[in-house]
KEGUTOR-622646 format. One record per residue (C-alpha): x, y, z. Coordinates in steps of 0.2 Angstrom, whole numbers, m for minus. Example, Ala and Ser with C-alpha at 12.3 -4.5 7.8 and 13.67 -1.06 7.14 Angstrom:
<drentor c1="62" c2="m22" c3="39"/>
<drentor c1="68" c2="m5" c3="36"/>
***
This chain:
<drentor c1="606" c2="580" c3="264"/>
<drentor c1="596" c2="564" c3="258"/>
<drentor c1="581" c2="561" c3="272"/>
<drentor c1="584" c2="546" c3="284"/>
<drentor c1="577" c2="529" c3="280"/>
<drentor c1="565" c2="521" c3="289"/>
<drentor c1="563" c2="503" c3="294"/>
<drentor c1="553" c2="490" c3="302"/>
<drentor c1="557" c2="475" c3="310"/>
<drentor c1="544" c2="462" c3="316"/>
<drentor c1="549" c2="452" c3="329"/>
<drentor c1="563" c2="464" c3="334"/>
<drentor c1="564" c2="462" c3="351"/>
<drentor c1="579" c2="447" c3="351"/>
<drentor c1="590" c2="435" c3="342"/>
<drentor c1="590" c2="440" c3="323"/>
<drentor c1="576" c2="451" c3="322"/>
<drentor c1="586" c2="463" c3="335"/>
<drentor c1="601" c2="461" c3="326"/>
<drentor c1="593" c2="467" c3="310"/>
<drentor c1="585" c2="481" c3="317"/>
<drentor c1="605" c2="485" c3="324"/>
<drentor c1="612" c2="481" c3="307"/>
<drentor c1="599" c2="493" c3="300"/>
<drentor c1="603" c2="507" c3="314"/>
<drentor c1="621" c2="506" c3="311"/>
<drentor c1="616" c2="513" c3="293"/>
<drentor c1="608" c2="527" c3="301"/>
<drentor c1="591" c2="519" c3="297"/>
<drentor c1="577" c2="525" c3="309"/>
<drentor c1="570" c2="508" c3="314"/>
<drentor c1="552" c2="503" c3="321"/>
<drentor c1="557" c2="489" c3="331"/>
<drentor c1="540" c2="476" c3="331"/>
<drentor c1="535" c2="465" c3="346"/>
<drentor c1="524" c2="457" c3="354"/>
<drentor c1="529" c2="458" c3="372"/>
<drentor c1="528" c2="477" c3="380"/>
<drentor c1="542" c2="475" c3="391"/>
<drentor c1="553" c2="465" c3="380"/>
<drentor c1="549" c2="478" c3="367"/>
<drentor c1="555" c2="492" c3="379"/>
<drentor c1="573" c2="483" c3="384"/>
<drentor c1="576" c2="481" c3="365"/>
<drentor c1="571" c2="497" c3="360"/>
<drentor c1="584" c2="505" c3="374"/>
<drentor c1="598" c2="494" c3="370"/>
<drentor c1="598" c2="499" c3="352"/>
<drentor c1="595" c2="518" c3="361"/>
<drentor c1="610" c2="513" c3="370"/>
<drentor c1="619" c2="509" c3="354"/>
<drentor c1="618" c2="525" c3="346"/>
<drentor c1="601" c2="519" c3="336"/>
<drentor c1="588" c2="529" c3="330"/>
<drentor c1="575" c2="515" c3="335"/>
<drentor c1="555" c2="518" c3="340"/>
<drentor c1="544" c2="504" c3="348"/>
<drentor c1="530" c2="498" c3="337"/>
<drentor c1="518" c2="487" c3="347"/>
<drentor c1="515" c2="472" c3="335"/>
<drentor c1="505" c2="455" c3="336"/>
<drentor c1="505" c2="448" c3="318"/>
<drentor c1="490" c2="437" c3="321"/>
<drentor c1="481" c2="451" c3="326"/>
<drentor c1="471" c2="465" c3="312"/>
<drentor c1="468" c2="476" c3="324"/>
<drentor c1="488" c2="477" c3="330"/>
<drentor c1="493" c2="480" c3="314"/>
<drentor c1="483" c2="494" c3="308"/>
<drentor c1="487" c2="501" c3="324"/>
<drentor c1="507" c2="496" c3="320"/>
<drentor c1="504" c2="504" c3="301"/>
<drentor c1="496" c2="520" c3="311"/>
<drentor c1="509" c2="523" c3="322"/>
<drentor c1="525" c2="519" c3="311"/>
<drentor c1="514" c2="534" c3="298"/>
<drentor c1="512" c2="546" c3="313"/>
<drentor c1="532" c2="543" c3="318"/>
<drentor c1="539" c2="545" c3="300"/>
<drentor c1="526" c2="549" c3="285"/>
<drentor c1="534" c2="533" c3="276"/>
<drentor c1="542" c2="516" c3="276"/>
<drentor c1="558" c2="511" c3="266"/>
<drentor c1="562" c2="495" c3="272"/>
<drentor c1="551" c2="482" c3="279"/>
<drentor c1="557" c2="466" c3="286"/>
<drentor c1="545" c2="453" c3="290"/>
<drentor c1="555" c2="445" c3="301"/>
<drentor c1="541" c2="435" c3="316"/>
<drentor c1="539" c2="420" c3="316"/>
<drentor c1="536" c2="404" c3="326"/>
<drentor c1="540" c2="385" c3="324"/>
<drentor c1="526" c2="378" c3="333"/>
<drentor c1="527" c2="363" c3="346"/>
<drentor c1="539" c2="351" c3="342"/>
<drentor c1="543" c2="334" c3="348"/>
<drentor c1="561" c2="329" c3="357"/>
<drentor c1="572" c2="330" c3="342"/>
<drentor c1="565" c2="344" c3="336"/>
<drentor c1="554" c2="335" c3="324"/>
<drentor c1="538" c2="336" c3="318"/>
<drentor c1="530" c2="321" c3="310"/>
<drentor c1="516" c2="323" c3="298"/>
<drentor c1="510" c2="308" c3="301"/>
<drentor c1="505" c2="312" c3="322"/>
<drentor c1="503" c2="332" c3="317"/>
<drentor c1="492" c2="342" c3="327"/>
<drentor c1="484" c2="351" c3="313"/>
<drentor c1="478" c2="367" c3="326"/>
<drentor c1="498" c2="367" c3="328"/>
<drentor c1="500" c2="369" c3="308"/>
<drentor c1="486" c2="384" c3="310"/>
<drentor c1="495" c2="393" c3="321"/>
<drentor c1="512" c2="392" c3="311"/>
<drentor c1="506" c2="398" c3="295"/>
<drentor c1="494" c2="411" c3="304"/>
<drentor c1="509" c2="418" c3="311"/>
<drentor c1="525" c2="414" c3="298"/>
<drentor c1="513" c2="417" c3="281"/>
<drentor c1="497" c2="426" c3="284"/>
<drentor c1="505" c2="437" c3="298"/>
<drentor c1="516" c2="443" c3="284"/>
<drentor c1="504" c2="445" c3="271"/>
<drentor c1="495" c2="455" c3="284"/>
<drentor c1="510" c2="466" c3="291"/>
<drentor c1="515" c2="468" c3="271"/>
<drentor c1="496" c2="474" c3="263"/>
<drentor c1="494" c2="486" c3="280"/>
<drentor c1="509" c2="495" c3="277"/>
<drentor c1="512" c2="496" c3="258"/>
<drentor c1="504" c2="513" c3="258"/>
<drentor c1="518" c2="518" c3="267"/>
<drentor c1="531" c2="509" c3="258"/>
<drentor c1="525" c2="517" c3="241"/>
<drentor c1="528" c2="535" c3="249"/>
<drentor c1="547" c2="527" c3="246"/>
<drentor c1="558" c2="533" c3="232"/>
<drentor c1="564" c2="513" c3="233"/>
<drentor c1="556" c2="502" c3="246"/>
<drentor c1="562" c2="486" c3="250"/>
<drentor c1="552" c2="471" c3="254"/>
<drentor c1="564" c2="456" c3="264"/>
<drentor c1="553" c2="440" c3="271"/>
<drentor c1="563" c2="429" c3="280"/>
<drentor c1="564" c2="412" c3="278"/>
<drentor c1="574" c2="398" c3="280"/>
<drentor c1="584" c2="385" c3="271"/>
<drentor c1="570" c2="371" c3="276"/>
<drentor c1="559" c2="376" c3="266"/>
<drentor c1="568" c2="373" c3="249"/>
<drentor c1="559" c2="358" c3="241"/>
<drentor c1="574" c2="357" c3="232"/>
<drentor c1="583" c2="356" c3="244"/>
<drentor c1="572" c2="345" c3="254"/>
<drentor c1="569" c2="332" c3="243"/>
<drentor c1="587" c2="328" c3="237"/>
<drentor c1="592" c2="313" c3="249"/>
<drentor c1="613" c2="317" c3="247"/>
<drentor c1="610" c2="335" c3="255"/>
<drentor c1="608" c2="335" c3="273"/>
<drentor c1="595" c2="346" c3="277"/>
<drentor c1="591" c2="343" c3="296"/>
<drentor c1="576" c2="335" c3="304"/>
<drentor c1="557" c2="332" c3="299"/>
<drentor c1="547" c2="347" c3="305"/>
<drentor c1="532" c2="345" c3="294"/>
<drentor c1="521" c2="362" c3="302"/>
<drentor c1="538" c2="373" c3="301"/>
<drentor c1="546" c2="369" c3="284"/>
<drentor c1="530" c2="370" c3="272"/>
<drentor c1="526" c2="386" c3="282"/>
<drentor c1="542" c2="395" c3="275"/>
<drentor c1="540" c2="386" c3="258"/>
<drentor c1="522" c2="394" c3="257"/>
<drentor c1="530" c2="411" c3="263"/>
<drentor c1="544" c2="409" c3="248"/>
<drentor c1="529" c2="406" c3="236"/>
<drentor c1="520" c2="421" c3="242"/>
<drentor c1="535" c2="431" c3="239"/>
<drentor c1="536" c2="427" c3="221"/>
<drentor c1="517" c2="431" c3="220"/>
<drentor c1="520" c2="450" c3="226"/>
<drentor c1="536" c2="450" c3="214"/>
<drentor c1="524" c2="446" c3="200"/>
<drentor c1="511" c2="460" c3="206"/>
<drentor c1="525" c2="473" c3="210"/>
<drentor c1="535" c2="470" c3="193"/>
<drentor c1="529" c2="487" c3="187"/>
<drentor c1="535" c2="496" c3="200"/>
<drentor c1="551" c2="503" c3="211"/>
<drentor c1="547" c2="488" c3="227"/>
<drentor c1="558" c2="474" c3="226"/>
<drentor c1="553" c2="460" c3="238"/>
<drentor c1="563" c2="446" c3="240"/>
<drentor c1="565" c2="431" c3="254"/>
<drentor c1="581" c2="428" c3="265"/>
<drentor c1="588" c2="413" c3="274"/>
<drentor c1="599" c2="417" c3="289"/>
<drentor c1="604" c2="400" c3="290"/>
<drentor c1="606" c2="388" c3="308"/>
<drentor c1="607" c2="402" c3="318"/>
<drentor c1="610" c2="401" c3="338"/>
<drentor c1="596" c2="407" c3="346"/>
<drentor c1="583" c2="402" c3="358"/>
<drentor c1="572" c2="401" c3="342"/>
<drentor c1="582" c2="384" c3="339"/>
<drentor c1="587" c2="381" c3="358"/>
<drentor c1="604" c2="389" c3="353"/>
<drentor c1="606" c2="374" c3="341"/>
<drentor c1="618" c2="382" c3="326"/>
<drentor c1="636" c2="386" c3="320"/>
<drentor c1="629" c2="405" c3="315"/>
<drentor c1="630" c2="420" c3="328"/>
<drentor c1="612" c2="432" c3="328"/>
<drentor c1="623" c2="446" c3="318"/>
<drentor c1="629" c2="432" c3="306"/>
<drentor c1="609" c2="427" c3="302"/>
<drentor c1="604" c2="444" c3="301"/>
<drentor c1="615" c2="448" c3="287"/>
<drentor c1="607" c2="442" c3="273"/>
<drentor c1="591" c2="451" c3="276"/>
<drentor c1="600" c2="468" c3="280"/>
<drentor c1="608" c2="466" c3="262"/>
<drentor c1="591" c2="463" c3="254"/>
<drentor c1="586" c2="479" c3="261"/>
<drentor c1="597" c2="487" c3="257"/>
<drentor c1="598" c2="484" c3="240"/>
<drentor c1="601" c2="496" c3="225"/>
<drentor c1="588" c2="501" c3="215"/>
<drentor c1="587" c2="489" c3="199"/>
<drentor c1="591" c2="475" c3="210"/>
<drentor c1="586" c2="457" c3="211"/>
<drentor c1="566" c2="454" c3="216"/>
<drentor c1="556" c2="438" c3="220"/>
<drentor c1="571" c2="428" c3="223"/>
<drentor c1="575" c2="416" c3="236"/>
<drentor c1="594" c2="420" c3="245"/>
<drentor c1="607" c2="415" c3="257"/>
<drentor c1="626" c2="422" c3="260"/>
<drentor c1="633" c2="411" c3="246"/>
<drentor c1="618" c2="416" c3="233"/>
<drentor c1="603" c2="409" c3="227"/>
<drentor c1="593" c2="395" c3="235"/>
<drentor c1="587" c2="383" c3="223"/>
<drentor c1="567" c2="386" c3="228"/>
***
């Protein structure tokens, strides 16, 4: 009998996140469900208990080094290795009514703490635990994104794309291109990395704005990391395929 996965989730402890770690479970994944808040961490770790998943609490602040060594300790004392890691925190940052940021009033300690939580929180949950990830016989790398930040996308007046939010959008088009960067540097290797885009999902993230249900969003990244040995890495992708970066 083939050992269980293992998986972590960042920002586990509701709307997609949760539903990724439960997507996970119900593959008999063992999952590290990662959170900030101790007793929210606790609720979501018995739900999915509840549920029938294997799932184990990681205490997790991604702006914080010390939290994650201590995240990447725990998940190696728990299970040895990593299969499946899913940087999934993230924040949007204040926004004004509308749900807009304009660039040109931008509090720029607001674009700070966006990309130190949505790009160099990942970088720092990624590096921390790759020694446990190359312990796998194929680990899989999923950062999620979102459809904002195609430039492509963005920059083509005929697709409607939603509103300005000038901190949130380049935050996730410099996650995408960090993505590729580790595609590049783990080319030679069995880790495929890639970035997902859950699409206008319904949560509190986006004030439960959204056609899509939290299951919905989290499919998209539960197929990335899931994937087959020999498939796709450093790509960009929704449901429907490839987003155009």
């Amino acid at each position: 009998m083939s050992e269980t996965k293992v998986a972590l989730v960042t920002g586990a402890n509701k709307g997609i996140g949760y539903e990724i770690a439960a997507g996970l479970g119900a593959l008999g994944y063992r999952v590290g469900v990662g959170a900030r808040d101790k007793a929210r961490l606790e609720t979501a770790v018995d739900k999915l208990r509840a549920a029938g998943v294997d799932a184990f609490g990681v205490p997790l602040d991604v702006t914080s080094d010390q939290s994650v060594t201590d995240a990447a300790e725990l998940v190696e004392r728990r299970s040895g290795r990593l299969d499946a890691l899913i940087n999934n925190a993230g924040i949007s940052g204040e926004m004004a009514p509308g749900w807009v940021q304009d660039p040109t009033t931008l509090d720029l300690d607001v674009v700070r703490m966006v990309v130190e939580t949505n790009v160099i929180g990942a970088i720092r949950v990624t590096n921390a635990m790759l020694p446990l990830l190359r312990r796998s016989t194929s680990p899989r790398i999923v950062n999620v994104s979102s459809n904002v930040a195609s430039l492509t996308r963005q920059a083509d007046p005929n697709i409607e794309i939603g509103p300005i939010m000038a901190a949130y959008s380049p935050s996730k088009s410099f996650l995408n291109a960090v993505t590729v960067q580790y595609a590049r540097q783990f080319a030679s290797t069995n880790i495929l990395i890639n970035a997902a885009c859950p699409g206008l999902v319904a949560t509190d993230f986006t004030g439960f704005r959204g056609p899509r249900t939290p299951e919905q969003g989290a499919a998209i990244a539960i197929r990335l990391a899931t994937l087959p040995d020999g498939g796709p890495t450093g790509s960009f992708f929704e449901d429907d395929g490839v987003i155009p970066w």
